[in-house]
Structures are given as structure tokens and as C-alpha cells.
C-alpha positions in Angstrom: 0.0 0.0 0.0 1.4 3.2 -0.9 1.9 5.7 1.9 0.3 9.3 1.4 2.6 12.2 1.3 3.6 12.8 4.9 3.9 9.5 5.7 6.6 9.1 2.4 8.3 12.2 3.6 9.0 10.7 6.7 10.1 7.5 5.3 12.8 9.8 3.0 14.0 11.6 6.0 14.5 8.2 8.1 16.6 6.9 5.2 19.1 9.8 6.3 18.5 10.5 9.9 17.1 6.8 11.2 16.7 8.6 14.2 14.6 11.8 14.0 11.6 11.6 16.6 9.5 13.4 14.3 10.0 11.2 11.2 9.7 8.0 13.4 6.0 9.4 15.0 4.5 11.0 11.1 6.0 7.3 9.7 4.0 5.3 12.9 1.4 7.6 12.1 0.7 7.1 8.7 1.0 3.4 9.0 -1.4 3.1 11.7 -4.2 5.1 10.1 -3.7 2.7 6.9 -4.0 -0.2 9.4 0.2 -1.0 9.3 -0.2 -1.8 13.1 2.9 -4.0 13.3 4.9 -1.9 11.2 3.5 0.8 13.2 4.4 0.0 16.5 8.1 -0.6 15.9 8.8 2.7 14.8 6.6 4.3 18.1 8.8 2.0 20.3 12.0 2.9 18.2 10.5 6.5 19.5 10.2 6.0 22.5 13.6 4.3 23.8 15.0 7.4 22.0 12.5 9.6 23.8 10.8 7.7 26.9 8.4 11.3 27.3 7.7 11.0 24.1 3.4 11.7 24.4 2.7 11.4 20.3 4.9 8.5 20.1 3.6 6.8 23.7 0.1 7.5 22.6 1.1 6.3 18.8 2.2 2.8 20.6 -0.7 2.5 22.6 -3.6 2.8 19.7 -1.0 0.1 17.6 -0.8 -2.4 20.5 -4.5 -2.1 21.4 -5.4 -2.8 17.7 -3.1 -5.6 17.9 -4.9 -6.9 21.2 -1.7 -5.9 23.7 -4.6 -4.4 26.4 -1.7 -4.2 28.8 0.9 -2.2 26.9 -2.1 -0.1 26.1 -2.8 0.9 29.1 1.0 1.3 30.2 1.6 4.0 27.2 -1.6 5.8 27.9 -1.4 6.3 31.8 2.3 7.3 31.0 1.2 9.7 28.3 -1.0 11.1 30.8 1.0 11.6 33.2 3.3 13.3 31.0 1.0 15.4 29.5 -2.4 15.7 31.6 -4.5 17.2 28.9 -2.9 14.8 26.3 -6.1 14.6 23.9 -4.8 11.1 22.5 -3.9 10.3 26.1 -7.2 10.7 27.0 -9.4 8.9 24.9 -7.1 6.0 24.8 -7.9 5.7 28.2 -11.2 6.1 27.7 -11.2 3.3 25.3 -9.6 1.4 27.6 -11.8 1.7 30.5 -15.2 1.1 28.2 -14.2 -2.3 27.0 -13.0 -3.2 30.2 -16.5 -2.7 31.2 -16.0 0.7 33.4 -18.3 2.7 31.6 -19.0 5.2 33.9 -15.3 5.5 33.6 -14.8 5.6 30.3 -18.0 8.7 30.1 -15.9 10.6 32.8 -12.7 10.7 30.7 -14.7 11.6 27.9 -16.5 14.4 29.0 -13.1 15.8 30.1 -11.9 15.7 26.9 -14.8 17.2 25.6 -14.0 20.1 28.1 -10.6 20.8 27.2 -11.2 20.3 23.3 -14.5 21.4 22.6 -17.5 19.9 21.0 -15.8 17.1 18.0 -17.1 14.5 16.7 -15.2 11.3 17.4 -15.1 12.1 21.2 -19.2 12.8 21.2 -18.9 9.4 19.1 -17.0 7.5 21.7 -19.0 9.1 25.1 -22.0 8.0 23.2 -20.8 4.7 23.4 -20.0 4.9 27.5 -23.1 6.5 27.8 -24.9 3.8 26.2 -22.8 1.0 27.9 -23.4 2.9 31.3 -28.0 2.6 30.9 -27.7 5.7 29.7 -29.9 5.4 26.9 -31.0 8.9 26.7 -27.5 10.8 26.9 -25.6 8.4 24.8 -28.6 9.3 22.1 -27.8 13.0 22.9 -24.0 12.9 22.3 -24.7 10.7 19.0 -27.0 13.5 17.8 -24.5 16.4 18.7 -21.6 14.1 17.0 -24.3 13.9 13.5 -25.0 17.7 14.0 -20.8 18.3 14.0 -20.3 16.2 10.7 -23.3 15.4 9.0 -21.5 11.6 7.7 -20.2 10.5 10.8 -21.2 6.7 10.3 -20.3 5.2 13.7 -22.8 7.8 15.1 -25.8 7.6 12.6 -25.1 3.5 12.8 -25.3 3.6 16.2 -28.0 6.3 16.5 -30.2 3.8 14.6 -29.1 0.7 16.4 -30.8 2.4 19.9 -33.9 3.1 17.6 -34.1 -0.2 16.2 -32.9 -2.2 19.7 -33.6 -0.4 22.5 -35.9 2.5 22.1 -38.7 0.1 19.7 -39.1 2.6 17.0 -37.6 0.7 13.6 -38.9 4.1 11.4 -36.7 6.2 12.7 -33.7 3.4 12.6 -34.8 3.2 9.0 -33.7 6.6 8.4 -30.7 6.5 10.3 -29.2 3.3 8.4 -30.7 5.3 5.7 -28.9 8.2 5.9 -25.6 6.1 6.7 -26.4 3.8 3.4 -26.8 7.0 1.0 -23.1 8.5 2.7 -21.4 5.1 2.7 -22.7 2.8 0.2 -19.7 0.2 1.1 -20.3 0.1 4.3 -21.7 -3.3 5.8 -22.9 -2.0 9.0 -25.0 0.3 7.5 -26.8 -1.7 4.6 -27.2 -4.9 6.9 -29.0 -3.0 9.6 -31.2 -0.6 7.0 -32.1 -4.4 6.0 -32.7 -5.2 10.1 -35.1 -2.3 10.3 -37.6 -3.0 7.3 -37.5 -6.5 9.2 -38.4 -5.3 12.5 -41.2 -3.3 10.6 -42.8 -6.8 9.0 -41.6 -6.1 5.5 -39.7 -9.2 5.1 -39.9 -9.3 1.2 -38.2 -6.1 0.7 -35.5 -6.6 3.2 -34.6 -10.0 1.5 -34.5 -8.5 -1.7 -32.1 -5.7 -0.2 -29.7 -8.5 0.8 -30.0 -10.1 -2.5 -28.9 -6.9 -4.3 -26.0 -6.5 -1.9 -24.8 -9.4 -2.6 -24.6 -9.2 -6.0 -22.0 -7.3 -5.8 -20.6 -7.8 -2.4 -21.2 -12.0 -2.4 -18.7 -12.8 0.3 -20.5 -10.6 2.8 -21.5 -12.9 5.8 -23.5 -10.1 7.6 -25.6 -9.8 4.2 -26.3 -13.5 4.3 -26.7 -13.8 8.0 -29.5 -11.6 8.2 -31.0 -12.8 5.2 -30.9 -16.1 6.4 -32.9 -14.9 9.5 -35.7 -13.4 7.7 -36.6 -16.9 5.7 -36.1 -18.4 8.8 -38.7 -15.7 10.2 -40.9 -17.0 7.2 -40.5 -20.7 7.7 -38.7 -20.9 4.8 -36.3 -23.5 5.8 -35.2 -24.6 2.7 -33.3 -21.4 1.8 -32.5 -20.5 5.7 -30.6 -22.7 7.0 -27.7 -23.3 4.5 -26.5 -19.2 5.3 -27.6 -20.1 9.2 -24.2 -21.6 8.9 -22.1 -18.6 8.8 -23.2 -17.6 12.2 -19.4 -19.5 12.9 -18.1 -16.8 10.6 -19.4 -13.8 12.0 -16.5 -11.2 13.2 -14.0 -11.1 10.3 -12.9 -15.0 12.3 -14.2 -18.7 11.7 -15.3 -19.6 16.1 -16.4 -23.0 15.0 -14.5 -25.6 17.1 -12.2 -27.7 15.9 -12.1 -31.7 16.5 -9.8 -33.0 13.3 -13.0 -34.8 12.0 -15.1 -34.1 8.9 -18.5 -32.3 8.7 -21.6 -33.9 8.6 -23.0 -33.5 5.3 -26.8 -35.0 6.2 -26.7 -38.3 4.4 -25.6 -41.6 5.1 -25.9 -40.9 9.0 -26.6 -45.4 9.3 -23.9 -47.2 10.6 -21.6 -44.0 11.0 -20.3 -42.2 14.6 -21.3 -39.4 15.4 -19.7 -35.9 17.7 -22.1 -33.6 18.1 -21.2 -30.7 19.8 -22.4 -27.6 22.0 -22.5 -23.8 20.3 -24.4 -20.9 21.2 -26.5 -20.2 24.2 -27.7 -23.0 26.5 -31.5 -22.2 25.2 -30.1 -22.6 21.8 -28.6 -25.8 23.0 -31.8 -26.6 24.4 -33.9 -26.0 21.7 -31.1 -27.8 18.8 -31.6 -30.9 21.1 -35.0 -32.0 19.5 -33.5 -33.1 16.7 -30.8 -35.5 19.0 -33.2 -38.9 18.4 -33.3 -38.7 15.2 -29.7 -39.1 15.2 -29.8 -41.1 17.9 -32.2 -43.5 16.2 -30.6 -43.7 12.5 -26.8 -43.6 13.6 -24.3 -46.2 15.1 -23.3 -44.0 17.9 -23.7 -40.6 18.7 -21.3 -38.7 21.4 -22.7 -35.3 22.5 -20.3 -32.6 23.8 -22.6 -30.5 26.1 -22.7 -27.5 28.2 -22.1 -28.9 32.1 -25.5 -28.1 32.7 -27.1 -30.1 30.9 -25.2 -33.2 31.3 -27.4 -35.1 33.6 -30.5 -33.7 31.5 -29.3 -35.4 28.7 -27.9 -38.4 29.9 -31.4 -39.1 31.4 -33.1 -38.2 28.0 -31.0 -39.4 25.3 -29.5 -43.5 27.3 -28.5 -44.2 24.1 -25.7 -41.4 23.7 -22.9 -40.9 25.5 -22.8 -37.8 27.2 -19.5 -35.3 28.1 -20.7 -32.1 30.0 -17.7 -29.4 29.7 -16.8 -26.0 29.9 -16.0 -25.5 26.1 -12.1 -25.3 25.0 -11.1 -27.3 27.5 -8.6 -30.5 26.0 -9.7 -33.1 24.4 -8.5 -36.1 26.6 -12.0 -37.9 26.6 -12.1 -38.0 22.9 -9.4 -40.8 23.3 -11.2 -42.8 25.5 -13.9 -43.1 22.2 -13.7 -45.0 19.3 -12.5 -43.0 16.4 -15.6 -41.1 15.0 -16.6 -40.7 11.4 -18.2 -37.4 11.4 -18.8 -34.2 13.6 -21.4 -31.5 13.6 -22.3 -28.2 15.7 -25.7 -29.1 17.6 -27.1 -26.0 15.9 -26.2 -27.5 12.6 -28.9 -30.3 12.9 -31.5 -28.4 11.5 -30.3 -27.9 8.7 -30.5 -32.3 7.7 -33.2 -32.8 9.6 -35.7 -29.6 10.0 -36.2 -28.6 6.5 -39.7 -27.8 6.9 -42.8 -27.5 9.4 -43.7 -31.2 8.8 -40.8 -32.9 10.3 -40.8 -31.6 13.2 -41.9 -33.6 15.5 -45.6 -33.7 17.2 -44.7 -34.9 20.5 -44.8 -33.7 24.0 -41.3 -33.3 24.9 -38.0 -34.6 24.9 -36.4 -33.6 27.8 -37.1 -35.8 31.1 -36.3 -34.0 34.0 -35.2 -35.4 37.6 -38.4 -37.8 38.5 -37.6 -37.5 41.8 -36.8 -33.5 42.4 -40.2 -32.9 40.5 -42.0 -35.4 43.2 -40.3 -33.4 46.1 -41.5 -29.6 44.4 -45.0 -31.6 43.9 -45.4 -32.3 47.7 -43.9 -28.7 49.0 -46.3 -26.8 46.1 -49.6 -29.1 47.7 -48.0 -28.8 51.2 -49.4 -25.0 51.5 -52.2 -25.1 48.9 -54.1 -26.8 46.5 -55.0 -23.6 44.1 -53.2 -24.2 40.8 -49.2 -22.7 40.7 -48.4 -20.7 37.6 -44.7 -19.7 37.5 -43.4 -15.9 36.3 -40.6 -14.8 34.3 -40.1 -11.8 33.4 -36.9 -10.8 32.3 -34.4 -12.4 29.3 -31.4 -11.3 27.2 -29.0 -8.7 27.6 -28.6 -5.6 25.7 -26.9 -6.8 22.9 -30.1 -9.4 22.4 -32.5 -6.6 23.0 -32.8 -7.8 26.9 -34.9 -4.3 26.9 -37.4 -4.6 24.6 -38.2 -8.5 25.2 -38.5 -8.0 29.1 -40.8 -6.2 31.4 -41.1 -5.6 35.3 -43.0 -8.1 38.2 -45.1 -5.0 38.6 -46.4 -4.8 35.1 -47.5 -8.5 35.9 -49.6 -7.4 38.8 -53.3 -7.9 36.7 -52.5 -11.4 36.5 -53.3 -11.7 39.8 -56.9 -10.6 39.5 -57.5 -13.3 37.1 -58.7 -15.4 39.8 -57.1 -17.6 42.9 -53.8 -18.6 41.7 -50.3 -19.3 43.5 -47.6 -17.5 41.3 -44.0 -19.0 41.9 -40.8 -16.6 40.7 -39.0 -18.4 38.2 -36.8 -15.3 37.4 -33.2 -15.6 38.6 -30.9 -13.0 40.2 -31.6 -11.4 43.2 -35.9 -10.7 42.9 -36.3 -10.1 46.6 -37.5 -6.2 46.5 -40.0 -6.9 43.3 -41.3 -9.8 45.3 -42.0 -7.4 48.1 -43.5 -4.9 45.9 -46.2 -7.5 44.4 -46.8 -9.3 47.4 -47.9 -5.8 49.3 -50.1 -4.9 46.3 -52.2 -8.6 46.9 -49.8 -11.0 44.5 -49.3 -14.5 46.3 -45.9 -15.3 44.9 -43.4 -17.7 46.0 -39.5 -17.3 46.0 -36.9 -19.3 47.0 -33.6 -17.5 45.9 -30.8 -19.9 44.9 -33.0 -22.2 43.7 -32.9 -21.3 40.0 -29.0 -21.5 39.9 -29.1 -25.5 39.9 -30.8 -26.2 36.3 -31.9 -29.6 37.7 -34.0 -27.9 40.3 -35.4 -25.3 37.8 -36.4 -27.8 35.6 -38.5 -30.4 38.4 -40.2 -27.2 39.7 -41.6 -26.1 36.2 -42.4 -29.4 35.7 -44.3 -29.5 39.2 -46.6 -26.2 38.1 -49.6 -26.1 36.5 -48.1 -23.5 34.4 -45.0 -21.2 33.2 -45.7 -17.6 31.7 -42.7 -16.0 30.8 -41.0 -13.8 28.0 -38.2 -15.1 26.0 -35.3 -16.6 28.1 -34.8 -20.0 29.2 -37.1 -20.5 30.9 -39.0 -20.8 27.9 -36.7 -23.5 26.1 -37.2 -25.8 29.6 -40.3 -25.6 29.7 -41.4 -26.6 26.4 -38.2 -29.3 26.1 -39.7 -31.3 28.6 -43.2 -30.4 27.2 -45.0 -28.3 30.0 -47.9 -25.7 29.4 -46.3 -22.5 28.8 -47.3 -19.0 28.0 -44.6 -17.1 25.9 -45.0 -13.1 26.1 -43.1 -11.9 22.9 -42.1 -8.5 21.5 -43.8 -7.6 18.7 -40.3 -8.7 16.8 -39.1 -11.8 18.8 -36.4 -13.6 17.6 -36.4 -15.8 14.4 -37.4 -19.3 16.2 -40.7 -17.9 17.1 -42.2 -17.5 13.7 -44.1 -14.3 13.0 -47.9 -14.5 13.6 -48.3 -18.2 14.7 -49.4 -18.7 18.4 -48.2 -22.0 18.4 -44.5 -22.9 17.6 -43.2 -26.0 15.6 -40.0 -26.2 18.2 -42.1 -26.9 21.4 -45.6 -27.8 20.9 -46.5 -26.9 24.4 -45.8 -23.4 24.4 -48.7 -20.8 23.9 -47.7 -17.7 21.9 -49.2 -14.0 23.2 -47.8 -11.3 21.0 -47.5 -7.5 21.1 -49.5 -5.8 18.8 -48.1 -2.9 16.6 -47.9 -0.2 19.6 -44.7 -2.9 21.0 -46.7 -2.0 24.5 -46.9 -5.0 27.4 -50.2 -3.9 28.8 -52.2 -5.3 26.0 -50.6 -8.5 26.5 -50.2 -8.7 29.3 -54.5 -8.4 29.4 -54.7 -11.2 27.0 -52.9 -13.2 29.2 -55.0 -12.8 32.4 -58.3 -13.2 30.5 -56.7 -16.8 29.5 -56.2 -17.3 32.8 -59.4 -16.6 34.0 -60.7 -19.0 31.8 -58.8 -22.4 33.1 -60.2 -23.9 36.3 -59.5 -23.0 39.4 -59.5 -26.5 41.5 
């Protein structure tokens, strides 16, 4: 890559002075902004031993070895740049950077906002404090600073991308995300973040058809694109299109410039021929995804030879108790792989998420029955005789909160409180299946007339969780895992959804092919609770009460 003017200036004066400070830093410099990181950092450090107060060239080295993942010299040549220099700009928002991905957000907003104070209002720092702000619950200011950094320079695409990504995620309102992504499409054209997520809102708004047909265009001419595919693999799968979603479901391994699949030295599954061969199938994903993936384990099971399963710990016993004819390894995943040579050699591997894809390729085969998971017989006695021990009236467990912000934990959860008109729906017994500490929303409902049991620590041992939804007449929750337990081992559940839940839920059905137990109740298009919420306690008032 040719270097730009200063930067082959500098190069011609370090032919004759290998040594000049200022040649070494507008070199580094150059390099680093064309993404030279390597090549970069030699010529800061080269800087530095020359010059140990050095700020540009400490400051230089810092931004190269936090590209190149070197946290700790990061933060060594930004703390030292600051306390050369105090009011050191670069100094400053390196450790700013810093602090936000180690998680101190609050932090990282402080350091921001003073270099706001010394600088002035600019666009990259209202960029980055948006992004603290945001990390810190501070929906509201984080959507300020992104505005102020848009106002500044109208094509700022970090800010307008991430502008719409609060719309689209967090604040329910996929118009105004549309003309965000919109705005950032018409400025940069090339740039992925942008087009997928313009394709992400017209999803989130039910047009389905024109979002697929966006992704098909892109890829026309951008075909290697994963995020492109991804998504549109996500709306067919929205559709029920199986056929044509699943094969791009596969690139969720590729996702992040990196391939995360994990590696076993054994050949991919290729769906055929699965009699008389031995099978490694192995944990991916999120436990509910693992969950959910393992309805398709006995048809395996039934037409192969053998069939290993590599499982999150959690689910170990779970599985050895539903699947006797597998052998089960529960395991922290990238751990060694000493068991595998305590198995006969196996003939073919695949990720449990890649099942599907063989054996799901449309409504019809999945299968009818009432469950496949068979929790602990005799935990689920033991909750049976403490839930009749106080009362006969029928026990309906809560949920009420899933995800995390990067899976829209805001707009696909709600408070115990909004809850509260269940309660009028007739006698019941309400049992908290949320976990975490629930102790002052219990107090809350049970002072404004909601019976509701809680036993904290319960719901940290799966096994437990499991027998007690199994004990209760009934689970109502929104989408966590609770959900995936309860229908796996096929108990009546009622699933509160956002009005754009994720893929595996369908669209408009209030059934769902993956668990035939579960009950759908949607929001409608105001993406309120309350209406559900009201649907829900008129079904309950219609079930009987002894």
C-alpha cells in the first residue's frame, strides 16, 4: 500500500536521519491510520527508547498495541502519556477506550466528557461518550451525544449506525432506525454496518420481502459478505422458509471477520448416510439454543451407530437421562480433548445448531410430541409435595426478564409489577422463576395482593429449575430460558413476545413448531406489554381453578 505524502516524507528523512523523533511518529502515524499496526508499533517503540516522554509516540504505541490486542501495553503508554501530558487529547481517549471495553463505563463517560471540556465539542469524542453512555443505561445521553456528533459532521457513520441501532434495539421505534441506516447507506454505500442493519429495520417493521430483496442486491455485488447472508438467512427463517435459511444459518461460525467454529480434526456432517456411521455432536451458542437444537438429537440417535454429544455442564445429567442411548460429556467448552481418546475413532462431527439444517427442512418434520427432555423424577416429586404442602390452588410460574442488551434484553423484558393484573385473574399461586436477586420486586407485588413464591438460589441449579416447572400447572414468561425448559420437557407454557421476537418464534403463529406446548401471546403494533399482558389474564381466567 502506498503511503500518502507525509507518511513518504517521513520514510525519506529516516533513510538519512534513522533517528529523528518526528520522522519515526508522522511514519508510525501514517502506518497506523492505513492499518500498518505491526509496522507501526516498531517505529513508536523505536520513538520511545529514544524519547521515553515522548506523548505522540507513547500515545502512537498504545492505539497500535490495542489494535493488535496488547490491552496491557495499552494501558502502560496511555497512563504514562498522561501523566506526562495531563491534557494529552490522545492520552485521554485511549484511556477512555480502555476503560469502556473493560466494562468501566461510567469511567470511560468521565474521561470523555473531560476531553470534551478541554477540546471542545468534536465528533469522534461525542462518538465515543455516546458509546459509554450507552454502555453505562444511559440510553438517553448516549442518544444526545450521537445527535451532537451527527450535527458536527453530518456523515459521521459510527454515530448515525449507532444512532439507529438504539432506535431499532432499544428505544422500539424501527422508522426512525430506517432513516438513520438510511442516511448512513446514502453517505457510505460500502459500508456493511450500515446496509445490513437498513435491511434489520424494514424487518423489524414486518416487510420481510423487501428486506430479502435488499440483501439479494448486496450481494450481487458484495457476495462474500456474511453479515448480508446472515440476516437474510434470519428473515426466511422468520418466514419458515427452511429450505433457503438454513444453509446461510451456517455462517453464524463466521461472524466477526474470524471462523469460532470448534475444531475436533473430523469431517463435517454432510446429512446423508448418518446409518452405521459415529457421530460428535457438539455444543455452540447459548444453552436455550442448545436446548432448543436438542430435538433433533433422536433422530440421530435413532438412525446412527453412535452418537457422542459434547454439552454444556448443565445439561449433562439432563441429557444423559433423556438421550441413554448417547454418550454424554458435559464441559466447559475449549477445554482439552483427553475424553475424545477414550472413544472409538468417530466418522463425522457436527455443531448441535447445525442439525437443522438435515433434519428440519420444513414445518412437517418436526416432531408432534410432547417433549424430549425428562427432567429429575424425583426432584419434580419433592416440588410436587412442597407446592400441595401450602395449597391446592393451581401454581403458575413468572418470568419476566431475558437477554442482555446486545439481544434486546430491553425490549423483550418487562417488570414483576407490570404482571400485577395477573393476579386478578382469579385464585392462583404465582412462583418466581426469574433468577438473580428478585427479593424487593417480590416485596413490591406481594404488598399490592400477589401470592408469589420465592426461594432465591434455587434457580441457579438447572436440575432444580427444571423439576419445579415441571411441578406447576403453568410457566408464563417472555423469551429466556425458561421458555426452552419448559417446552423441552413439554410443559404448558405461555410465551410473552415483542412484537419482533427472535427468528425461532415464527411471526404470527401462536403456536410454535419447536415446542408444541408453548402458547404464543404477541405484542400488537404499539410494542406496549399492557395489552398483553391483558390477554394473558383473560386466558387465565378461563382455566379452572381446582
Amino acid at each position: 500500500m502506498a503511503l500518502a505524502s507525509e507518511g513518504a516524507a517521513c520514510a525519506a528523512i529516516l533513510a538519512a536521519q534513522p533517528n529523528d523523533i518526528n520522522a519515526l511518529c508522522g511514519l508510525g502515524t501514517a502506518l497506523l491510520k492505513q492499518g500498518e499496526f505491526a509496522a507501526a508499533l516498531k517505529l513508536f517503540r523505536r520513538a520511545v527508547d529514544l524519547v521515553p516522554d515522548c506523548v505522540e509516540a507513547l500515545t502512537g504505541q498504545g492505539e497500535c498495541s490495542l489494535e493488535l490486542g496488547d490491552v496491557e501495553d495499552a494501558r502502560d503508554c496511555f497512563e504514562l502519556a498522561r501523566a506526562h501530558a495531563p491534557e494529552s487529547l490522545p492520552a485521554l481517549r485511549g484511556c477512555g477506550r480502555l476503560s469502556r471495553l473493560s466494562g468501566d463505563f461510567n469511567g470511560a463517560a468521565a474521561l470523555f466528557t473531560e476531553a470534551l471540556a478541554i477540546a471542545g465539542p468534536q465528533s469522534d469524542l461525542l462518538f465515543e461518550l455516546g458509546l459509554a453512555l450507552n454502555g453505562a443505561g444511559d440510553t438517553a445521553g448516549a442518544m444526545a451525544a450521537y445527535e451532537k456528533a451527527t450535527a458536527i459532521d453530518p456523515s459521521h457513520l459510527g454515530a448515525l449506525v449507532n444512532l439507529g441501532l438504539i432506535f431499532l434495539s432499544q428505544a422500539a421505534d424501527p422508522v426512525r432506525a430506517q432513516k438513520m441506516f438510511g442516511r448512513a447507506c446514502h453517505l457510505h454505500p460500502e459500508a456493511v454496518a450500515a446496509q445490513a442493519n437498513y435491511g434489520l429495520a424494514l424487518q423489524e417493521q414486518g416487510y420481510f420481502t423487501q428486506a430479502i430483496a435488499h440483501y439479494d442486491a448486496l450481494l450481487e455485488k458484495q457476495p462474500e459478505v456474511v453479515e448480508y447472508r446472515w440476516n437474510r438467512a434470519l428473515a426466511y427463517l422468520y418466514l419458515g422458509d427452511y429450505q433457503r435459511g438454513w444453509p446461510d444459518y451456517e455462517l453464524r461460525h463466521l461472524r466477526g471477520g474470524r471462523d469460532i467454529r470448534r475444531q475436533f480434526g473430523l469431517p463435517e456432517w454432510n446429512g446423508v448416510d448418518a446409518g452405521d456411521r459415529r457421530f460428535l455432536v457438539y455444543a455452540e451458542q447459548g444453552v436455550g439454543d442448545e436446548i432448543m437444537f436438542a430435538s433433533c438429537l433422536p433422530q440421530l440417535i435413532a438412525s446412527a451407530a453412535s452418537v457422542t454429544i459434547d454439552c454444556d455442564p448443565r445439561l449433562a445429567t439432563f441429557f444423559a437421562r433423556s438421550f441413554p442411548r448417547a454418550i454424554i460429556y458435559g464441559r466447559a467448552r475449549g477445554g482439552d480433548l483427553e475424553w475424545m481418546r477414550q472413544q472409538p475413532e468417530f466418522d463425522a462431527q457436527i455443531a448441535i445448531g447445525s442439525l437443522p439444517r438435515w433434519l428440519r427442512t420444513s414445518v412437517d418434520e418436526f416432531p408432534r410430541g410432547a417433549g424430549y427432555l425428562l427432567p429429575d423424577a424425583r426432584r419434580v416429586q419433592a416440588w410436587r409435595q412442597r407446592l400441595a404442602g401450602a395449597s391446592t390452588t393451581p401454581t403458575v410460574g413468572l418470568s419476566w426478564r431475558g437477554g442482555t442488551r446486545k439481544t434486546r434484553g430491553g425490549l423483550r423484558s418487562l417488570e414483576l409489577v407490570d404482571l400485577l393484573p395477573l393476579a386478578a385473574s382469579g385464585p392462583r399461586r404465582f412462583v418466581c422463576l426469574q433468577r438473580g436477586d428478585c427479593s424487593a420486586e417480590i416485596g413490591m407485588a406481594r404488598a399490592a395482593g400477589m401470592s408469589i413464591d420465592y426461594w432465591p438460589g434455587v434457580l441457579d441449579d438447572m436440575e432444580d429449575t427444571a423439576a419445579l416447572i415441571a411441578a406447576l400447572d403453568l410457566v408464563v414468561s417472555v423469551d429466556n430460558t425458561i421458555v426452552h425448559l419448559a417446552g423441552a420437557i413439554g410443559q404448558p407454557c405461555w410465551a410473552l413476545l415483542a412484537h419482533l421476537p427472535d427468528w425461532r418464534y415464527g411471526l404470527a403463529r401462536e403456536t410454535m413448531p419447536w415446542y408444541p406446548s408453548l402458547r404464543l401471546f404477541r405484542q400488537t403494533d404499539d410494542r406496549t406489554w399492557p395489552p398483553v399482558v391483558t390477554a394473558v389474564a383473560a386466558a387465565l381466567s378461563q382455566l379452572p381453578v381446582g
